[in-house]
DRENPA-3360 file (N, C-alpha, C; in nm, 2 decimals, always signed):
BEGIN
1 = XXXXXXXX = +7.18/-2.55/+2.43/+7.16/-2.40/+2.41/+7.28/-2.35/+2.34 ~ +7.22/-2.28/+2.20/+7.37/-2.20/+2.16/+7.34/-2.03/+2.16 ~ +7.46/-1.94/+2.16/+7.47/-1.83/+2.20/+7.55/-1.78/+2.04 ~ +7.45/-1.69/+1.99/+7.54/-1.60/+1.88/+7.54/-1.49/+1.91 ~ +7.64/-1.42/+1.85/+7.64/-1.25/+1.82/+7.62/-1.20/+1.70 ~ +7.53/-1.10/+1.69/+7.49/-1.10/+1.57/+7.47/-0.92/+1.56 ~ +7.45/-0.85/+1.44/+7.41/-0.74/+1.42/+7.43/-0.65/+1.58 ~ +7.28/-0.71/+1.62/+7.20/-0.65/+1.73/+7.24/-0.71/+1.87;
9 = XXXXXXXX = +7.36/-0.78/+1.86/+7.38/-0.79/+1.98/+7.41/-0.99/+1.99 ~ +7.37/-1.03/+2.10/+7.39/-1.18/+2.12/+7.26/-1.19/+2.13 ~ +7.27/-1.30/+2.05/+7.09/-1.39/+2.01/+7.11/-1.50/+2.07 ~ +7.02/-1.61/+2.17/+7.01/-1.73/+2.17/+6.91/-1.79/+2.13 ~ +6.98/-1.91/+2.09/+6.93/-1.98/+2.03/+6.95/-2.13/+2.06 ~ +6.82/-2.18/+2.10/+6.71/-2.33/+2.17/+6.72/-2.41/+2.05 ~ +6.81/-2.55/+2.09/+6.81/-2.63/+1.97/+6.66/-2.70/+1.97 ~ +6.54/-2.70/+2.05/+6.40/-2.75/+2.08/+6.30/-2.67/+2.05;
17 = XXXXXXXX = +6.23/-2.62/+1.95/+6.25/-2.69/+1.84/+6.32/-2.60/+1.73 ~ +6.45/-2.62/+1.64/+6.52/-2.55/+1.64/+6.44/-2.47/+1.55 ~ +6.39/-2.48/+1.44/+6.36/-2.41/+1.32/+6.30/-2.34/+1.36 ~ +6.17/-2.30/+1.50/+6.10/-2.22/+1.57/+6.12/-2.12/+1.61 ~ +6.32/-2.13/+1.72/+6.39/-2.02/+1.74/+6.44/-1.95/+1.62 ~ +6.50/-2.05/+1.56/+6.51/-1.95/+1.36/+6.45/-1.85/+1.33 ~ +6.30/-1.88/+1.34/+6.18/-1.79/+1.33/+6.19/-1.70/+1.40 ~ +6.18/-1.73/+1.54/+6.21/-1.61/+1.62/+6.25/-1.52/+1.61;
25 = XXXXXXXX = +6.40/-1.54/+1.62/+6.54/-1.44/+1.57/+6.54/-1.36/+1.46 ~ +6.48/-1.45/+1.34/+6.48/-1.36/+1.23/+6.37/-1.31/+1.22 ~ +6.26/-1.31/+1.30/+6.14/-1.26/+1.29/+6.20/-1.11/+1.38 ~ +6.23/-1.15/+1.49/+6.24/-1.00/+1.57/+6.34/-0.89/+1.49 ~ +6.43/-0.97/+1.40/+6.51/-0.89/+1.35/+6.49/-0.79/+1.21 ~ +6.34/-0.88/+1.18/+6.29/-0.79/+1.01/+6.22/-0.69/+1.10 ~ +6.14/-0.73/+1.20/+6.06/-0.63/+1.28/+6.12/-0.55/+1.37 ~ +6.22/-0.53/+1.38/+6.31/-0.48/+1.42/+6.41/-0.33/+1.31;
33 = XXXXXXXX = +6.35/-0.39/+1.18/+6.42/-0.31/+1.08/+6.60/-0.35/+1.03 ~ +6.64/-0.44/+1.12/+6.75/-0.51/+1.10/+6.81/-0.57/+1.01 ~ +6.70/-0.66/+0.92/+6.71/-0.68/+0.84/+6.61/-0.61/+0.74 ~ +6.60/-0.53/+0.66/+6.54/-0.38/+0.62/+6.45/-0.48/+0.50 ~ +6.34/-0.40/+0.47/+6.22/-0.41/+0.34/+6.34/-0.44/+0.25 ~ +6.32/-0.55/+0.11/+6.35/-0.51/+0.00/+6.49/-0.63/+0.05 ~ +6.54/-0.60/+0.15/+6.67/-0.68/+0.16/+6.67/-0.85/+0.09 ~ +6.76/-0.91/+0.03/+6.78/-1.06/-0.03/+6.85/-1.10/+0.12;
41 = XXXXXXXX = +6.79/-1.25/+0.13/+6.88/-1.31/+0.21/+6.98/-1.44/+0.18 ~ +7.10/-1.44/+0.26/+7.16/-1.47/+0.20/+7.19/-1.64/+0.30 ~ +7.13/-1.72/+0.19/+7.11/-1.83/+0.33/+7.23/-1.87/+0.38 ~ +7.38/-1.89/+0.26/+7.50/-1.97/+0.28/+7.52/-1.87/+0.42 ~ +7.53/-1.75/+0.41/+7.59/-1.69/+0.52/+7.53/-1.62/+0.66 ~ +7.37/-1.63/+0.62/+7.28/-1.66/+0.72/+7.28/-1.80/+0.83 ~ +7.29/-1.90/+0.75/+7.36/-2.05/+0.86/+7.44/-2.05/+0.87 ~ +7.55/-2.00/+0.84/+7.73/-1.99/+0.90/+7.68/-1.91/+1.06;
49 = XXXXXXXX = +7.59/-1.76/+1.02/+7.57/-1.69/+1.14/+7.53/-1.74/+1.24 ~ +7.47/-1.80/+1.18/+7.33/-1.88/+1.36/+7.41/-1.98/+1.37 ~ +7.46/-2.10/+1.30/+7.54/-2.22/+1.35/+7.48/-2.31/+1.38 ~ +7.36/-2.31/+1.21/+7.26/-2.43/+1.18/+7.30/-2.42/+1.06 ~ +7.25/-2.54/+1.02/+7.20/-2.62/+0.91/+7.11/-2.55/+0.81 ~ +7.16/-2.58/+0.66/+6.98/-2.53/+0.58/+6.92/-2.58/+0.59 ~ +6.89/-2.68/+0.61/+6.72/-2.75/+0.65/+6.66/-2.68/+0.72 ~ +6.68/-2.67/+0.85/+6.55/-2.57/+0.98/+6.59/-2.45/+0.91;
57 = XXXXXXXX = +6.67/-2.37/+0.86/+6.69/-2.28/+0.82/+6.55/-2.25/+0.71 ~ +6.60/-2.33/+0.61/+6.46/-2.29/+0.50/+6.38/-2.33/+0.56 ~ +6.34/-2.40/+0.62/+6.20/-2.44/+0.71/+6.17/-2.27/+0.79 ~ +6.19/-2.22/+0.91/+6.22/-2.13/+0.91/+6.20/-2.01/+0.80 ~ +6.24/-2.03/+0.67/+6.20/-1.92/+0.60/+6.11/-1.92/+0.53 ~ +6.06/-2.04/+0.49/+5.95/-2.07/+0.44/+5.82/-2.07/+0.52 ~ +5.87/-2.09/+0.64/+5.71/-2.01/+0.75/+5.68/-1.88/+0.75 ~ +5.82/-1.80/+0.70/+5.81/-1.65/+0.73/+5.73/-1.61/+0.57;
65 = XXXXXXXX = +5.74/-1.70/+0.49/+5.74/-1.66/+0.35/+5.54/-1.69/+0.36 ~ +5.52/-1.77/+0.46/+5.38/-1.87/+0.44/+5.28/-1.67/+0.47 ~ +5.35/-1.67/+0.65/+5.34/-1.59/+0.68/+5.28/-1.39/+0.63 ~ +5.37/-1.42/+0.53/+5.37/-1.32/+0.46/+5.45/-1.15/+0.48 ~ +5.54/-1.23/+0.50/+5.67/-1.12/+0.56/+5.77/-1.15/+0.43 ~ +5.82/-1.25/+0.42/+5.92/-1.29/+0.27/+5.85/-1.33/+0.16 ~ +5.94/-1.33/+0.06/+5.91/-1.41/-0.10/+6.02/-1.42/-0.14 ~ +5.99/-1.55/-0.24/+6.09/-1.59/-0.28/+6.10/-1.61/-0.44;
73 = XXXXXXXX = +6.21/-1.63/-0.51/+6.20/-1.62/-0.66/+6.35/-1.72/-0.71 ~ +6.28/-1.81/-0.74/+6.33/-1.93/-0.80/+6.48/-1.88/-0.90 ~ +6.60/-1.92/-0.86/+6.73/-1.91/-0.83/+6.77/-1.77/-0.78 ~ +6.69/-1.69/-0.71/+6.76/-1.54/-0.62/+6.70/-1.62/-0.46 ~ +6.68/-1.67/-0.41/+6.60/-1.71/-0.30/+6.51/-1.60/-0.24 ~ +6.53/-1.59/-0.08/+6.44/-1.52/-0.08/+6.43/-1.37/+0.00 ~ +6.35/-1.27/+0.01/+6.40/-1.12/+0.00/+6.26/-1.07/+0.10 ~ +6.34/-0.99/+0.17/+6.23/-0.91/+0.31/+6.11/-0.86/+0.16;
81 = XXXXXXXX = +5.94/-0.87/+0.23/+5.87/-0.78/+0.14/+5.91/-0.62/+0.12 ~ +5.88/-0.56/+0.06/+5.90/-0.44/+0.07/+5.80/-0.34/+0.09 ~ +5.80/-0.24/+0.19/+5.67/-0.13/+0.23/+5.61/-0.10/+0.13 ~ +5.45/-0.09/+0.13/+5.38/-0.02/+0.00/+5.29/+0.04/+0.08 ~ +5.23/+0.19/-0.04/+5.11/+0.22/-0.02/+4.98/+0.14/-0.03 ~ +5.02/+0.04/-0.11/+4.88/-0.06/-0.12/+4.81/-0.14/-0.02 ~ +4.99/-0.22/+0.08/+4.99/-0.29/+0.13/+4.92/-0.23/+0.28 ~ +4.96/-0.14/+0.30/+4.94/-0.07/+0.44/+4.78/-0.05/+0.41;
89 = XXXXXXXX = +4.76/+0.02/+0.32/+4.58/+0.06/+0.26/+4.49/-0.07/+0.32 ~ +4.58/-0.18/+0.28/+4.47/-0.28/+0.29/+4.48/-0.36/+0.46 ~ +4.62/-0.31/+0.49/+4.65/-0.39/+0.61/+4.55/-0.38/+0.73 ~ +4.57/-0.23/+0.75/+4.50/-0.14/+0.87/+4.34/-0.13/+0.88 ~ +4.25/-0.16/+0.79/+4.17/-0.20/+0.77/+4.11/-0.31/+0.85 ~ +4.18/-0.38/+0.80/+4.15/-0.59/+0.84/+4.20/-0.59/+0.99 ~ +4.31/-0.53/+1.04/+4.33/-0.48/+1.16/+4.24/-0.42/+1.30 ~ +4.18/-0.32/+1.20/+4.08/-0.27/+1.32/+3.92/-0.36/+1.34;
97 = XXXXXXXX = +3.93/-0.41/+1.22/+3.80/-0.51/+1.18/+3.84/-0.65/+1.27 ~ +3.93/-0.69/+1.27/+3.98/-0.81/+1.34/+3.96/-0.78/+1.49 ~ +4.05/-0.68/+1.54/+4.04/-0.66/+1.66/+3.89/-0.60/+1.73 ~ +3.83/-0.55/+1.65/+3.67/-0.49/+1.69/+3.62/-0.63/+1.68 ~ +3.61/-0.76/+1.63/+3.58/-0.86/+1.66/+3.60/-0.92/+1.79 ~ +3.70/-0.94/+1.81/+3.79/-0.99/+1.91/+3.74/-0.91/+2.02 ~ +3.73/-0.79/+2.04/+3.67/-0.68/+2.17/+3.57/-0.71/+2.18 ~ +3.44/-0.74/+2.05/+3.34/-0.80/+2.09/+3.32/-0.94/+2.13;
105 = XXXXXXXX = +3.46/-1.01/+2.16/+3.39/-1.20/+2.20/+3.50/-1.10/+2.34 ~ +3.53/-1.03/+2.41/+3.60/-1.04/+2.51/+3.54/-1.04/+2.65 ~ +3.40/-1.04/+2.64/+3.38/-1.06/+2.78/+3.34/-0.90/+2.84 ~ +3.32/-0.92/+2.98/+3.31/-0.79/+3.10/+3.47/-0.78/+3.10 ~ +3.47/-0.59/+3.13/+3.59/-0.60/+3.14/+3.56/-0.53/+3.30 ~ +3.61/-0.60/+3.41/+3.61/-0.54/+3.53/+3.69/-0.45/+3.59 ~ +3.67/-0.38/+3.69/+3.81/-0.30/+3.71/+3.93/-0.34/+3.70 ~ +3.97/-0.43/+3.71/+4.15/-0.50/+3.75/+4.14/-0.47/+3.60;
113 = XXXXXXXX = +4.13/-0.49/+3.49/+4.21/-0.51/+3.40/+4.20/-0.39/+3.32 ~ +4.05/-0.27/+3.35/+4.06/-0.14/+3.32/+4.14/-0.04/+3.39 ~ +4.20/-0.08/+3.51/+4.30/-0.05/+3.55/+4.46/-0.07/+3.52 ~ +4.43/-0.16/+3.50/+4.59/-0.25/+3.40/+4.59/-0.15/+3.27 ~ +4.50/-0.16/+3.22/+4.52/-0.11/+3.05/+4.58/+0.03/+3.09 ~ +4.51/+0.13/+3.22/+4.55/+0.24/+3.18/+4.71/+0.30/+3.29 ~ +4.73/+0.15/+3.34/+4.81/+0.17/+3.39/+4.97/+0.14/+3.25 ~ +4.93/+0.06/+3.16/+5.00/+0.04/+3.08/+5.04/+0.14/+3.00;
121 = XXXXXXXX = +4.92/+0.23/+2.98/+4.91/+0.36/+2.85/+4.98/+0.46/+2.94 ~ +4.99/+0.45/+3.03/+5.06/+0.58/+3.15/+5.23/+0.52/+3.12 ~ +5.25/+0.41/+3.12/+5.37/+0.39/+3.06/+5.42/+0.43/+2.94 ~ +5.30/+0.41/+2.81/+5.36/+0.47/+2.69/+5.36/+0.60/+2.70 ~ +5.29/+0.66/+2.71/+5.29/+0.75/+2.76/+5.47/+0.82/+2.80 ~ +5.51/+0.78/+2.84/+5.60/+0.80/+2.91/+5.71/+0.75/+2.80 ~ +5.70/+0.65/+2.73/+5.77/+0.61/+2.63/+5.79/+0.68/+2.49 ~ +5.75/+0.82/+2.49/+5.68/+0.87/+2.35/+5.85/+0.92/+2.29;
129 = XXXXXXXX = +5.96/+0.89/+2.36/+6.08/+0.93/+2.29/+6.15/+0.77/+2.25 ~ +6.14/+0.72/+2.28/+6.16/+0.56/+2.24/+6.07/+0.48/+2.18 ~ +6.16/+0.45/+2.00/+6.03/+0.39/+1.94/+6.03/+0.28/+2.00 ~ +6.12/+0.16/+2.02/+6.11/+0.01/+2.00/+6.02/+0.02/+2.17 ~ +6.04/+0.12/+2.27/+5.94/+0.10/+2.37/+5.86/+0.12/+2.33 ~ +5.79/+0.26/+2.27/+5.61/+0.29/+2.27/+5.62/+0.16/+2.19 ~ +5.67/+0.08/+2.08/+5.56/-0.01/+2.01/+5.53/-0.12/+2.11 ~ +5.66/-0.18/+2.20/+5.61/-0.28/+2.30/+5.54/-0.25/+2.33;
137 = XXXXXXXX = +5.50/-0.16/+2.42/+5.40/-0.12/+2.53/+5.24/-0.07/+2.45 ~ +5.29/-0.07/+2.34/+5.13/-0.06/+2.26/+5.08/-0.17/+2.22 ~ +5.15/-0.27/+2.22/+5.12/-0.42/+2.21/+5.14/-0.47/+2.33 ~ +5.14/-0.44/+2.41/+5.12/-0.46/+2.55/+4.99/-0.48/+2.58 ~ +4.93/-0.33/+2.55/+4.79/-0.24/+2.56/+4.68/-0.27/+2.48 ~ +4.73/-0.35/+2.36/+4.63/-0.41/+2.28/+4.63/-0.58/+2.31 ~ +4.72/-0.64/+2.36/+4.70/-0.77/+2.41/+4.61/-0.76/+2.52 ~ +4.64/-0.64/+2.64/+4.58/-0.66/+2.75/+4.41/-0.65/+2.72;
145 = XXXXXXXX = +4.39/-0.56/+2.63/+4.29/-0.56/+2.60/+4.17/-0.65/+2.53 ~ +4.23/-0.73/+2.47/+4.20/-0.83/+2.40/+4.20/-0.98/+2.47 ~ +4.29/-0.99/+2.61/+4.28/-1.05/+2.68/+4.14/-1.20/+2.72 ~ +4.07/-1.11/+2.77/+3.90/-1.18/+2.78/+3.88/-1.29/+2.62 ~ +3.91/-1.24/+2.50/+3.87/-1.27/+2.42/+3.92/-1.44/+2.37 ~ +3.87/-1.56/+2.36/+3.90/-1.72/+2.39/+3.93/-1.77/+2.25 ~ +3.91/-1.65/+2.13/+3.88/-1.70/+2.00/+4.04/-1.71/+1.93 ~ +4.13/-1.82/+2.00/+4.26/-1.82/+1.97/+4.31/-1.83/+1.80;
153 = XXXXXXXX = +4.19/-1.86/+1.69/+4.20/-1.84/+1.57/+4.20/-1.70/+1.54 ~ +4.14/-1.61/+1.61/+4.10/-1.52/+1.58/+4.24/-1.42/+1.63 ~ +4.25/-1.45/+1.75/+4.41/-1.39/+1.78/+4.55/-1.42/+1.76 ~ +4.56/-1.58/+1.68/+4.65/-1.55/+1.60/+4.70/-1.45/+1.49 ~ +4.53/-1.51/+1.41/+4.53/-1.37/+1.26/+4.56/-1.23/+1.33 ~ +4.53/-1.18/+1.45/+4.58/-1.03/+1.47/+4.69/-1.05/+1.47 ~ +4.77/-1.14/+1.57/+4.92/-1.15/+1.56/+5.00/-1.12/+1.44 ~ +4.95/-1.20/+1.37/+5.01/-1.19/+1.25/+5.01/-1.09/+1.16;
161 = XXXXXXXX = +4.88/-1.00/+1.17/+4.85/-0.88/+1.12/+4.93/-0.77/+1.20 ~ +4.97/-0.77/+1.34/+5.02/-0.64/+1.38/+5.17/-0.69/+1.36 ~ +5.27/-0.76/+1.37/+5.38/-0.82/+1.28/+5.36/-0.71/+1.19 ~ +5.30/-0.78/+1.08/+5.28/-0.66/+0.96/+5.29/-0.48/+0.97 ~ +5.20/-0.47/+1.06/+5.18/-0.29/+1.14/+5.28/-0.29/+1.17 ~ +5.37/-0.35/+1.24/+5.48/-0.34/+1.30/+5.61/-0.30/+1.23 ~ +5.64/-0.37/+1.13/+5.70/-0.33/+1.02/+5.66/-0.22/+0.94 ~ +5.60/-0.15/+0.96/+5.58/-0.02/+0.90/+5.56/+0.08/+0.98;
169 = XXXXXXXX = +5.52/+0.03/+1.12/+5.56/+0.16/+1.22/+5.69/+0.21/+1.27 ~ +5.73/+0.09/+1.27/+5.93/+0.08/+1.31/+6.04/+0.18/+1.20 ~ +5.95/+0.13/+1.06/+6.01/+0.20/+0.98/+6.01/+0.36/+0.95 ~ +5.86/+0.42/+0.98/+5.82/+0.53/+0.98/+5.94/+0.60/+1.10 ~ +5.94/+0.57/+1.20/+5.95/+0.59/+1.33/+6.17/+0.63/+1.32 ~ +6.20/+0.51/+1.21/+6.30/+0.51/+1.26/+6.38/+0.64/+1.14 ~ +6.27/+0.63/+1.01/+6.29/+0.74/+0.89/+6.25/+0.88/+0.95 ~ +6.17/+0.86/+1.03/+6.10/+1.00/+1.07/+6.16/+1.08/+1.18;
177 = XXXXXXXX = +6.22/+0.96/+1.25/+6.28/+1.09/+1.38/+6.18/+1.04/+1.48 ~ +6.02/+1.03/+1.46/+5.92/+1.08/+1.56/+5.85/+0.94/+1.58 ~ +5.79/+0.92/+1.69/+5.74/+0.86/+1.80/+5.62/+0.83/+1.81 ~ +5.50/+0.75/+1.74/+5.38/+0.76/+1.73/+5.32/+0.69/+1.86 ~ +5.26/+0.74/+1.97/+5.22/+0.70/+2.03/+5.04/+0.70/+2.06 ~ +4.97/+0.62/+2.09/+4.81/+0.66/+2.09/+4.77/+0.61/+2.23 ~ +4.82/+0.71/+2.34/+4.75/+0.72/+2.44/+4.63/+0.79/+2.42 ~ +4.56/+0.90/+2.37/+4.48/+0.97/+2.39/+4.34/+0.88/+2.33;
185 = XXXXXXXX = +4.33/+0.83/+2.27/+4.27/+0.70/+2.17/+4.26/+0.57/+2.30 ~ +4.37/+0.53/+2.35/+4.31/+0.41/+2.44/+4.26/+0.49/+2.51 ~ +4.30/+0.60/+2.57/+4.18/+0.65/+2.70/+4.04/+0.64/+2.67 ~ +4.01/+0.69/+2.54/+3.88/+0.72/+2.58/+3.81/+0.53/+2.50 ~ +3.93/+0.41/+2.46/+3.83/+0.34/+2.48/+3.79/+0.29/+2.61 ~ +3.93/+0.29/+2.67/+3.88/+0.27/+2.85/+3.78/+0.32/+2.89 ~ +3.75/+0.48/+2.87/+3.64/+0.53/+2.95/+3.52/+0.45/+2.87 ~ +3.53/+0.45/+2.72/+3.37/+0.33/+2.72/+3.33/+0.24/+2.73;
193 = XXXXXXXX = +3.45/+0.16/+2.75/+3.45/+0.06/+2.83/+3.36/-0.02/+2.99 ~ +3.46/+0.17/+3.04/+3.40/+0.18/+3.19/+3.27/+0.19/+3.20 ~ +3.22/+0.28/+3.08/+3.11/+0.32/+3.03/+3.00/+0.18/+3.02 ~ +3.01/+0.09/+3.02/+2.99/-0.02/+2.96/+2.92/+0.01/+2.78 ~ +3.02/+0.06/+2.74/+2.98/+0.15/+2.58/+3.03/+0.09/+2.48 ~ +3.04/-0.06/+2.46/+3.09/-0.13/+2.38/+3.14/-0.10/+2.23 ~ +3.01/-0.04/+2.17/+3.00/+0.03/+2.06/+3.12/+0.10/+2.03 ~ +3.13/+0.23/+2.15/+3.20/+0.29/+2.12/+3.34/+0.30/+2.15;
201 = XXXXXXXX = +3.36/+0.20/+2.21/+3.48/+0.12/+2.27/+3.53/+0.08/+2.13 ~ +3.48/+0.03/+2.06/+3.50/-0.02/+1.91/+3.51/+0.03/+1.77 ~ +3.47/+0.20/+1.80/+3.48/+0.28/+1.73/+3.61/+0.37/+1.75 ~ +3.62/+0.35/+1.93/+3.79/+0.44/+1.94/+3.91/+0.34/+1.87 ~ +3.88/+0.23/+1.91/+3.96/+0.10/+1.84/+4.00/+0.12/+1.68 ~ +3.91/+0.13/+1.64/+3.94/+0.17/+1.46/+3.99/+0.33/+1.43 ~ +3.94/+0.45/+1.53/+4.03/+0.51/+1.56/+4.17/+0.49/+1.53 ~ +4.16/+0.42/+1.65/+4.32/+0.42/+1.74/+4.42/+0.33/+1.57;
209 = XXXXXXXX = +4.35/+0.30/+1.50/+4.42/+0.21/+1.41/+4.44/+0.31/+1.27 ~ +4.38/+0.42/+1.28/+4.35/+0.46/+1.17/+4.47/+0.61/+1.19 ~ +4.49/+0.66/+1.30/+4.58/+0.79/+1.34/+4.67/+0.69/+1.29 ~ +4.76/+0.60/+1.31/+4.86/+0.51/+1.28/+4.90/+0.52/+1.11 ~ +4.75/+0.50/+1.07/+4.79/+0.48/+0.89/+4.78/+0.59/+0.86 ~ +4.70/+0.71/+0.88/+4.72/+0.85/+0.84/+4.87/+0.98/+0.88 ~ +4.96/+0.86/+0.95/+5.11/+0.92/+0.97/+5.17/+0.83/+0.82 ~ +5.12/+0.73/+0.81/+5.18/+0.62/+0.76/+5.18/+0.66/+0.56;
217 = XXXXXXXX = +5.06/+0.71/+0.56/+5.01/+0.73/+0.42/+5.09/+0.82/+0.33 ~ +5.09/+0.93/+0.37/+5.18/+1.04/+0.33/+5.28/+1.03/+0.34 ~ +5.39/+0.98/+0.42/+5.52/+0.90/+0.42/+5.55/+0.79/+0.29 ~ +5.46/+0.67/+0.31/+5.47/+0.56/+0.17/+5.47/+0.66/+0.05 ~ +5.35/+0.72/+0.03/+5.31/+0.80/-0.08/+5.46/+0.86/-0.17 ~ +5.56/+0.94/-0.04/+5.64/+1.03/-0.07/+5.77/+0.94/-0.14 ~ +5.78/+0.82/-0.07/+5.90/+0.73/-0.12/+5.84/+0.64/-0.23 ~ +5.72/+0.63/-0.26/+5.70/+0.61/-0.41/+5.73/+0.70/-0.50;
225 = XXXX = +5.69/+0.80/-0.49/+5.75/+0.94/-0.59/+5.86/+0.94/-0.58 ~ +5.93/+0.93/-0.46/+6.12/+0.97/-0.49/+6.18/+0.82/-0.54 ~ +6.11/+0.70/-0.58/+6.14/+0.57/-0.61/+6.15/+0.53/-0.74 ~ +6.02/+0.65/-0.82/+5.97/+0.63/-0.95/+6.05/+0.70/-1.01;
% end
């Protein structure tokens, strides 16, 4: 086991398997805003930091690159994506369509775990002045929900899709001052839920994905104009 300090604090890092924890770290830390949109990375002094090797290193960034968080450009290496209006347009979409899938292979939802969900949302709730908590606890709320669902292809691609959301809520959140939280949205999919109202359980879900990109929209919009 090795122990670094870094930016954000002490990171550990699991030589088993190492290039995985790499990912980790620097995963939590683009989604984190830590390492910012747009940023180049700098490998020589990114493995001096962590106290690896370039090999698992670029291995490592070449998943994040596969991923679609980095890119790279043959002698600059490689550079956080940067936020777009395009990107987000297209993201949030495939998002609510993904996960309305996924709600549909998930099964009965019985009381224990419509009780979980809204005991979760009573937490964000409660979290609406801390961004890095409401976002946990909203991916809390959306795992729990999605829970039932067995189609582990299908829930990787969300993974990887709210990664993405993620990086653009953190950023809004952390430029904005303000706190986007969507309790009022899981409530009422719970209640159709409870409802046994699948439909409309599915309809608050795209909802719930769409208040997100309509904070989102007019923000990107504004920093392409002040960019241009």
């Amino acid at each position: 086991m090795k122990w670094i300090t870094g930016e954000t604090g002490t990171l550990r890092i699991s030589r088993v398997p190492l290039r995985s924890e790499i990912r980790r770290v620097l995963l939590d830390r683009i989604l984190a805003g830590a390492i910012a949109p747009g940023t180049s990375i700098n490998e020589s002094e990114l493995s001096v930091a962590l106290g690896v090797s370039r090999t698992p290193l670029r291995e490592a960034l070449l998943g994040l690159e596969r991923e679609g968080l980095l890119t790279s450009e043959t002698g600059r290496g490689f550079f956080v994506l940067p936020l777009t209006l395009r990107d987000a347009e297209e993201l949030y979409p495939i998002l609510w369509t993904l996960e309305g899938a996924a709600l549909d292979a998930s099964g009965t939802f019985d009381r224990e775990r419509l009780s979980e969900l809204r005991a979760v949302n009573a937490e964000l709730k409660s979290a609406e002045r801390d961004a890095a908590e409401a976002l946990r606890l909203d991916r809390q709320w959306h795992d729990t929900l999605l829970r039932g669902c067995d189609n582990a292809r299908l829930l990787a691609l969300i993974d990887t899709h709210k990664d993405h959301a993620r990086r653009y809520e953190t950023a809004y959140m952390q430029c904005s001052g303000r706190v986007i939280v969507s309790t009022v949205q899981h409530e009422s999919i719970v209640k159709a839920l409870e409802a046994e109202d699948r439909r409309a359980a599915r309809k608050g879900l795209e909802q719930n994905w769409r208040v997100s990109l309509e904070f989102l929209l007019p923000w990107l919009g504004g920093r392409a104009e002040g960019s241009a």
